[in-house]
C-alpha positions as CSV (number, residue, x, y, z in Angstrom):
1,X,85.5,111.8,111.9
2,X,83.7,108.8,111.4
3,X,84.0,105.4,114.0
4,X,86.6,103.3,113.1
5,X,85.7,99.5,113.1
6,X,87.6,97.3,115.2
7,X,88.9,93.6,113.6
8,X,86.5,91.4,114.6
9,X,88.7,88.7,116.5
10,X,87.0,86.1,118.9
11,X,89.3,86.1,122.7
12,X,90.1,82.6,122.1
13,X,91.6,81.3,118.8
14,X,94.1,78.3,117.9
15,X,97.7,78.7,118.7
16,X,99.7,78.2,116.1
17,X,103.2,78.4,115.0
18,X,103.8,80.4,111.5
19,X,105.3,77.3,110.1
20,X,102.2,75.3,111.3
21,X,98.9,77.7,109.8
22,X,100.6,78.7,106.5
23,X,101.1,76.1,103.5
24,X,103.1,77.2,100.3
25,X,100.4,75.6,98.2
26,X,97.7,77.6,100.0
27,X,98.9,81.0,100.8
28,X,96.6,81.8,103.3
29,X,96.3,82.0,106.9
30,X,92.7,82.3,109.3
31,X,91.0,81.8,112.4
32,X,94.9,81.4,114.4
33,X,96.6,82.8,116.9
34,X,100.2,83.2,116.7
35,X,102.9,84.1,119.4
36,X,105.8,84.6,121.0
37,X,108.2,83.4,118.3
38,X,110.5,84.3,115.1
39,X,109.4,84.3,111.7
40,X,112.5,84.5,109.5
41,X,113.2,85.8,106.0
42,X,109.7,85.0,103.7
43,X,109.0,86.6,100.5
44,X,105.5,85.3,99.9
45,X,103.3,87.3,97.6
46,X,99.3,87.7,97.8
47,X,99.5,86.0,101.6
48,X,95.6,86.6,103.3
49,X,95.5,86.6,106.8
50,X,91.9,86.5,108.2
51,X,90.9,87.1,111.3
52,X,94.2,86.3,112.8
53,X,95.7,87.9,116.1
54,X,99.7,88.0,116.2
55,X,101.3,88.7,119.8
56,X,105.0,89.4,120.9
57,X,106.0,88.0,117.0
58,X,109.3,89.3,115.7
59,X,108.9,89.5,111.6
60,X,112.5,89.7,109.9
61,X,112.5,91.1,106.8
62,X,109.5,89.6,105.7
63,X,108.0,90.4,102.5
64,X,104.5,90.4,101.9
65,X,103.7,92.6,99.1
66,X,100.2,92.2,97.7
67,X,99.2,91.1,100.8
68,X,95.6,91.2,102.3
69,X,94.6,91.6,105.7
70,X,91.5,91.8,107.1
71,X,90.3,91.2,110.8
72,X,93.8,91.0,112.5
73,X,95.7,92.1,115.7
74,X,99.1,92.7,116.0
75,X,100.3,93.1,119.3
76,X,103.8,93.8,120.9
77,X,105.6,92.8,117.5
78,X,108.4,93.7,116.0
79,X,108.9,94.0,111.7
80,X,112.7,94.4,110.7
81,X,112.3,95.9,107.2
82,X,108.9,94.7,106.4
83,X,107.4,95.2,103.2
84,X,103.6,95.7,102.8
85,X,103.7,97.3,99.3
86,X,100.6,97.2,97.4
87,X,98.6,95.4,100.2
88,X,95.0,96.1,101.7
89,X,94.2,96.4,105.4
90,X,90.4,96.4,106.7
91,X,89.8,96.1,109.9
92,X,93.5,95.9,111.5
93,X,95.3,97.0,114.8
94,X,98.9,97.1,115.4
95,X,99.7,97.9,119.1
96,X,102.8,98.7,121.0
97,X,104.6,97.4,117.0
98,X,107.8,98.6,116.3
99,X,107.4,99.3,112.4
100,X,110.5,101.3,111.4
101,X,111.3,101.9,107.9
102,X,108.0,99.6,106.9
103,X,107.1,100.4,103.5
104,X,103.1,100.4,103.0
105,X,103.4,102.3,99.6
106,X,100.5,101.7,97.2
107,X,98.3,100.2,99.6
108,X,94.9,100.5,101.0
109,X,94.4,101.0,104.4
110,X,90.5,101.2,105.7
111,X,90.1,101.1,109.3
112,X,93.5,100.7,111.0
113,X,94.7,101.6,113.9
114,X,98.4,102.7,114.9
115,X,98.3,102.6,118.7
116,X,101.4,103.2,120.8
117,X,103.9,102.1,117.6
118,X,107.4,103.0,116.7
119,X,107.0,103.9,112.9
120,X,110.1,105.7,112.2
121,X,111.1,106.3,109.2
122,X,108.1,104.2,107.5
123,X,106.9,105.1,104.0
124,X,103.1,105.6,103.1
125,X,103.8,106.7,99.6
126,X,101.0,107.1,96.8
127,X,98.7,105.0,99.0
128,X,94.8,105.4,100.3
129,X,93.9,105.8,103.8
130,X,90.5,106.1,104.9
131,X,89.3,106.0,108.3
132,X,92.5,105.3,110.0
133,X,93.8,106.8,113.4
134,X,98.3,106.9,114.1
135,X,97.6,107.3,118.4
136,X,100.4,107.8,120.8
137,X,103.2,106.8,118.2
138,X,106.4,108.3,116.8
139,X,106.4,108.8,112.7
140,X,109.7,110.6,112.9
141,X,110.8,111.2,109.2
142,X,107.5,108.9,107.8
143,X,107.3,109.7,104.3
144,X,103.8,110.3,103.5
145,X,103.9,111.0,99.5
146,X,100.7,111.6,97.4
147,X,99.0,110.2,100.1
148,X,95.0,110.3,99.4
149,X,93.3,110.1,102.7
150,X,89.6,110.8,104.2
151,X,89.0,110.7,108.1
152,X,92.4,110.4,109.8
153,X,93.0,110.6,113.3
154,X,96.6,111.9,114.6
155,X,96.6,112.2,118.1
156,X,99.1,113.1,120.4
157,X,101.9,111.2,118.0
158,X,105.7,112.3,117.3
159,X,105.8,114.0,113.4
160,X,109.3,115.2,113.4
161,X,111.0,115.8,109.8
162,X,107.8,113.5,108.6
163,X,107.1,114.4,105.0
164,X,103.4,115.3,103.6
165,X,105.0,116.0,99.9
166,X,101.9,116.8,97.3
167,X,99.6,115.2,100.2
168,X,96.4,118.1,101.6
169,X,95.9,118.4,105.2
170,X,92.6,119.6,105.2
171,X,90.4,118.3,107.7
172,X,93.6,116.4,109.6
173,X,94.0,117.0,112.7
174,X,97.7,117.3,113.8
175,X,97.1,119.6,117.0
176,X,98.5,117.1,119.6
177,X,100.9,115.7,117.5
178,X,104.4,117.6,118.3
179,X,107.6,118.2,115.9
180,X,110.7,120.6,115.2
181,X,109.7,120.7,111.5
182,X,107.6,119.2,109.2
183,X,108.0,119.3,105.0
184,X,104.5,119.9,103.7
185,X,103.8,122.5,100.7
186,X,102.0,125.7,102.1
187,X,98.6,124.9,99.5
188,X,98.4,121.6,101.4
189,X,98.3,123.0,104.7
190,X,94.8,124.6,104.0
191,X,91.7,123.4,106.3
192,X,94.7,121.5,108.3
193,X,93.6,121.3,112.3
194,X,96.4,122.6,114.3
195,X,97.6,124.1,117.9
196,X,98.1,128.3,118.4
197,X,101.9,127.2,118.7
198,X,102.4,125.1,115.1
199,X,100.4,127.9,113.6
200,X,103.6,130.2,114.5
201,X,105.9,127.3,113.2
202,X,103.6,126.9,110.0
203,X,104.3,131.1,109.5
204,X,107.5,130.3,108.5
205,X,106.0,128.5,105.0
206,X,105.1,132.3,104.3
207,X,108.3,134.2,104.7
208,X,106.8,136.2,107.2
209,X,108.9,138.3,110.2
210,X,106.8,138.4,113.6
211,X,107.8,141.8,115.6
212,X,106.0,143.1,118.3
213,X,105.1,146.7,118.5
């Protein structure tokens, strides 16, 4: 797998409120540091947030579809609902983020990390992931539809009833990822990376009966 580039944010940035770095009139917000507060209900299209570091922010229901992200941190938030629909990433970290039922379908990701996150139940459908690593976090029924990926990282993360429907494994390693079942299509799981164990668990796609003679 190839290096994943972190977001290139300085230690030291202006703190700001949401209310006080974003303008209707100029839908963008850069060079901030935002924390420790409540953004409420926003359905703001085609927001850019550059080089921006969010810490212990609680997002409700906040809609930024055809959003673009590039060089930002998001630590020890929270997203009720959020919607990041046909949005790019480059360059982003969410840590310790509780992301349940987040919807990222159609969007690009390029060089994200998922470190530590709650991501029930989020949705990854039709979208493009490349050089992107999901560390230490639980993507208990994440929906990962048509998903077109290249280098991805899944490492030691919680998989349980996630779905891979018409999405190839090959190349992904899931070895240290754990789960009771997993809905994937037996041609996808070709050139997949996994542990002696799930390759038992993965028998099961085949219809075949293990008996020891």
């Amino acid at each position: 797998m190839k290096k994943r580039v972190e977001p290139q944010v300085p230690k030291h940035l202006d703190n700001q409120t949401f209310d006080e770095s974003f303008d209707v009139d100029e839908p963008y917000v850069e060079y901030v540091e935002i924390s420790n507060c409540v953004v409420p209900l926003y359905e703001i299209k085609r927001l850019e947030f550059k080089t921006v570091r969010f810490i212990n922010v609680q997002f409700e229901s906040i809609n930024l579809e055809e959003g673009y992200f590039r060089d930002v941190i998001f630590e020890k938030c929270e997203f009720v609902n959020a919607v990041f629909s046909h949005a790019i990433f480059k360059k982003v970290t969410f840590k310790e983020c509780r992301l349940n039922g987040s919807l990222f379908n159609d969007s690009k990701l390029e060089h994200v990390l998922f470190e530590d996150c709650v991501m029930d139940l989020s949705t990854f459908g039709f979208s493009s992931l490349k050089m992107c690593e999901f560390v230490h976090s639980k993507l208990n029924e994440a929906d990962f539809l048509e998903t077109k990926w290249t280098d991805i990282l899944f490492k030691s993360c919680l998989l349980n009833g996630s779905r891979f429907s018409r999405t190839s494994l090959k190349g992904i390693d899931i070895s240290t990822s754990t789960f009771d079942s997993l809905s994937v299509e037996l041609d996808a799981l070709k050139g997949a990376i996994v542990s002696q164990s799930q390759s038992l668990d993965f028998l099961d796609l085949l219809g075949l009966e293990i008996r020891d003679v």
